[in-house]
C-alpha positions in Angstrom: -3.0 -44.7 16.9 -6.6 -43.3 16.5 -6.5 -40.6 14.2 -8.2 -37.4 15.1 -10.9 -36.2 14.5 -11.3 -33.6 12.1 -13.7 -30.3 11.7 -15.3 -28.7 8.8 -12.8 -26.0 8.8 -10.0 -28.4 8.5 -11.8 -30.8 5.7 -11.9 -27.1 3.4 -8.2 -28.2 2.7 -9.1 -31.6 1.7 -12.0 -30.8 -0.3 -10.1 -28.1 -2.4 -6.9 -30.6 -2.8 -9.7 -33.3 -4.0 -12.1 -31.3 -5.8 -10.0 -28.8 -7.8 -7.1 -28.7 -10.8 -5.2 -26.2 -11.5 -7.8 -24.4 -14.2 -10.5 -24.6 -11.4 -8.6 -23.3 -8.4 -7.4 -20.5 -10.7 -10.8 -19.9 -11.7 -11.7 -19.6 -8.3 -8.8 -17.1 -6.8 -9.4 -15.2 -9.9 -13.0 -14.9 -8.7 -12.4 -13.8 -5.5 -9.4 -11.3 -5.4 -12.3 -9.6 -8.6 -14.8 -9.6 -5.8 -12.1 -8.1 -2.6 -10.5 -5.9 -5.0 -12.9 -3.0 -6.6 -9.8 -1.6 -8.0 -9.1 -4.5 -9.4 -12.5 -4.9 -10.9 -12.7 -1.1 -12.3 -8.8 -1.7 -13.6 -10.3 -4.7 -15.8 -13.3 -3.2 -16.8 -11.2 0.3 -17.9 -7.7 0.0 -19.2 -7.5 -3.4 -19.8 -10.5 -3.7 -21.8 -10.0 -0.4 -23.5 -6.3 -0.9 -24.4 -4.8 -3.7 -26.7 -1.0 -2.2 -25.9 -2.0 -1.9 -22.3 -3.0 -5.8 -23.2 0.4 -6.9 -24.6 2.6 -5.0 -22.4 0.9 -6.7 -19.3 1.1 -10.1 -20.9 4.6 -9.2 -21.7 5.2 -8.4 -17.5 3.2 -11.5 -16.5 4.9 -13.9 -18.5 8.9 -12.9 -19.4 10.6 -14.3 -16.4 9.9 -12.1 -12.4 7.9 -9.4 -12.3 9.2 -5.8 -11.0 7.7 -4.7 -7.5 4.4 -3.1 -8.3 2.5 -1.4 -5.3 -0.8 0.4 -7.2 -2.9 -0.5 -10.2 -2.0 2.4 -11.8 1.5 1.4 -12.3 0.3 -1.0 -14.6 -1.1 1.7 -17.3 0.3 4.1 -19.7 0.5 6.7 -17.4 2.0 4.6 -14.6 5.4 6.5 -15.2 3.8 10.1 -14.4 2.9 8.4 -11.5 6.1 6.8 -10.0 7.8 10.1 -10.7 5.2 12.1 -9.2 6.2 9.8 -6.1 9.4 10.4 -6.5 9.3 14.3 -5.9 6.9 14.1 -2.8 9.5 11.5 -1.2 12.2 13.9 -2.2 10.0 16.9 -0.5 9.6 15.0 2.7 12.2 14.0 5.1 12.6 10.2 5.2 14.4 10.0 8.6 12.3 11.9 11.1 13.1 9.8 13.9 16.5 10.2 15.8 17.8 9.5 11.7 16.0 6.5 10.8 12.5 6.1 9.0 9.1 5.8 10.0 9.4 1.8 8.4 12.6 1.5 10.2 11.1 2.2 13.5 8.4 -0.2 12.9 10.5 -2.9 11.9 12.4 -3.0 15.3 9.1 -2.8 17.1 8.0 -6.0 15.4 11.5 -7.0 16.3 10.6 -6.5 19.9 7.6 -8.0 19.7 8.5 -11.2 18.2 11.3 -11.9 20.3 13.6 -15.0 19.4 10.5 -15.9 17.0 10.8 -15.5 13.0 9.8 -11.9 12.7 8.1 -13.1 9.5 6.1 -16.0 10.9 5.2 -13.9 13.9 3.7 -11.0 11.9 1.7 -13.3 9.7 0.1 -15.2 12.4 -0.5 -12.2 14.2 -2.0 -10.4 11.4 -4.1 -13.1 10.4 -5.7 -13.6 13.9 -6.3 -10.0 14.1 -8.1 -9.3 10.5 -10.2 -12.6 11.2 -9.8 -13.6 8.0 -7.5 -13.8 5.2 -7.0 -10.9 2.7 -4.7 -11.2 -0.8 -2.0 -9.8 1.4 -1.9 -12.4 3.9 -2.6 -15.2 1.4 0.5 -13.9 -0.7 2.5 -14.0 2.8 1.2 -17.4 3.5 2.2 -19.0 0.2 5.9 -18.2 0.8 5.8 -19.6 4.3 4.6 -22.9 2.3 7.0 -22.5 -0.5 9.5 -22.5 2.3 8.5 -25.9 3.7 6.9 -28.1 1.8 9.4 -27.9 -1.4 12.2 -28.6 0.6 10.9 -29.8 3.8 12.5 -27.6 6.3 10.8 -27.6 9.6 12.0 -24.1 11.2 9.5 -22.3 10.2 6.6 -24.5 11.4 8.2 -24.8 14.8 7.8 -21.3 14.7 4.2 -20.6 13.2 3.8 -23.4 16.3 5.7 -21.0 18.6 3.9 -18.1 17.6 0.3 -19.1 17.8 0.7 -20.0 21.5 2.7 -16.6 21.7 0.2 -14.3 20.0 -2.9 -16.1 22.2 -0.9 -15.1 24.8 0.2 -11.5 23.7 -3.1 -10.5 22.9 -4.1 -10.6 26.7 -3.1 -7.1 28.3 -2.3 -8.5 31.4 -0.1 -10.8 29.7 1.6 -9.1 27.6 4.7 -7.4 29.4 5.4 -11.1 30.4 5.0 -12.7 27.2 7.5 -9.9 26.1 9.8 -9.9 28.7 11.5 -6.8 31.0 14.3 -6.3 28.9 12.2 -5.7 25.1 9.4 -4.5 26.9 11.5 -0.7 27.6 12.8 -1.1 24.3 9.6 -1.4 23.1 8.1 1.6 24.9 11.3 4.2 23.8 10.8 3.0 20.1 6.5 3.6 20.4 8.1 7.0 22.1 9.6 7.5 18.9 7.4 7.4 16.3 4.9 9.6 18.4 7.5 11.9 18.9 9.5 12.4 15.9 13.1 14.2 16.3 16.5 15.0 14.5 17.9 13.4 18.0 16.8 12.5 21.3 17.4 13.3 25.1 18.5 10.3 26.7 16.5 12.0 29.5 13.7 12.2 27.5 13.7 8.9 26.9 14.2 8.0 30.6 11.5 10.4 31.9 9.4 8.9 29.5 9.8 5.2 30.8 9.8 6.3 34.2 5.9 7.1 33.6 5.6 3.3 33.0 7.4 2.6 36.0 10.5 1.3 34.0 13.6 2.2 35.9 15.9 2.1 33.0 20.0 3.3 33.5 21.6 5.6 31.6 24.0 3.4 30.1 21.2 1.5 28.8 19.5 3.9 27.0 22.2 5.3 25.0 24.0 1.5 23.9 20.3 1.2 22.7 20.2 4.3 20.8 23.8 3.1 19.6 22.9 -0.6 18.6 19.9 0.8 16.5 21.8 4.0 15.3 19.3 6.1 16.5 20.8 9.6 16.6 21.1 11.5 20.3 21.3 15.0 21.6 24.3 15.5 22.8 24.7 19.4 22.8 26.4 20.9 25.7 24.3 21.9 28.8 22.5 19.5 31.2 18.9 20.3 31.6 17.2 20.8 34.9 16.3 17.9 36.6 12.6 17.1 36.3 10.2 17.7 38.8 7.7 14.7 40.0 4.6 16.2 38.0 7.0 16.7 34.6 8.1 12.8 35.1 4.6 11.5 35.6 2.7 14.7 32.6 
């Protein structure tokens, strides 16, 4: 069989396989999370280079066995404990479950859910992340590396057929004309009451509200679906006595 023919963009892989060791290709990631990162560049430049304890206890983190989950810069210097307990009070200041009793990230997670269908919600979100930024950021590389550390060590294909899966998907998805289909009827309401959510945040919800809302989309949803929704995703509803009016033509479609 003729093998085929390769571009530039796919011999970058070769060349850096050939080209590089493990000094050299450290060298250069170093390099270029220093130039995407200016925190990065001023948190070198400042406390690390101004601090020998700073120094040891970061060599100390890097080295002795995982590393705990660190999310800022600033976590990593002496002060970085006024920090997480200054996040700690504002968290405890705000409420966390806005939205029919689950969080803002909660919501969001079952909208990617949605989204990605029967796909791997990780794989999708990668592939459609990537296609979206245009190019690859040290978030999307760290993402990346796992899906490879999940197939090449032990050879597992799953997640290949669905990086395969999802790039026809997300081409597909990105088309507004295409993208209820790609979806599908019965995530596509699901979809729209969880967006409905996080734009309209609540101790509980109506299931009317819900309904009137997807009726504006021309999504004919029953009551009965609605509320084993709300009850698969434990999303809190109103359920205090009273029925309200029914809503006029110009209410349903406002």
């Amino acid at each position: 069989m003729k093998p085929r023919a390769s571009t530039a963009k796919d011999e970058v892989l070769l060349r850096r396989l050939a080209e590089n060791d493990d000094e050299s290709a450290t060298v250069a990631l170093f390099l270029q999370l220093y130039r995407e990162s200016p925190k990065l560049r001023h948190w070198l430049r400042e406390d690390y280079a101004r601090n020998p304890k700073l120094r040891e206890k970061i060599d100390g983190i890097a080295v002795n066995g995982d590393w705990p989950q660190i999310t800022r810069f600033a976590e990593l210097t002496d002060d970085g404990g006024s920090l997480r307990e200054e996040q700690r009070r504002l968290k405890e200041q705000i409420p966390a479950r806005l939205y029919g009793g689950l969080s803002w990230n909660e919501v969001v997670q079952l909208i990617h859910h949605y989204q990605a269908g029967t796909l791997d919600l990780g794989t999708f979100l990668l592939v459609r992340e990537w296609r979206a930024a245009g190019k690859s950021s040290p978030a999307l590389r760290w993402a990346g590396l796992a899906l490879l550390e999940s197939v090449l060590p032990s050879g597992r294909r799953r997640l290949l057929r669905h990086l395969d899966d999802a790039l026809s998907f997300v081409k597909k998805y990105e088309e507004k004309a295409k993208r209820r289909t790609a979806i599908g009827y019965a995530d596509w309401w699901k979809l729209h009451t969880l967006v409905y959510m996080l734009r309209h945040p609540r101790e509980a919800y109506r299931t009317r509200d819900l309904r009137v809302h997807l009726a504006t989309l021309s999504l004919d949803i029953g009551t009965k679906d609605v509320r084993r929704f709300c009850t698969r995703h434990r999303i809190r509803r109103d359920m205090r006595a009273g029925r309200p009016r029914k809503p006029t033509a110009a209410q349903a479609a406002g």
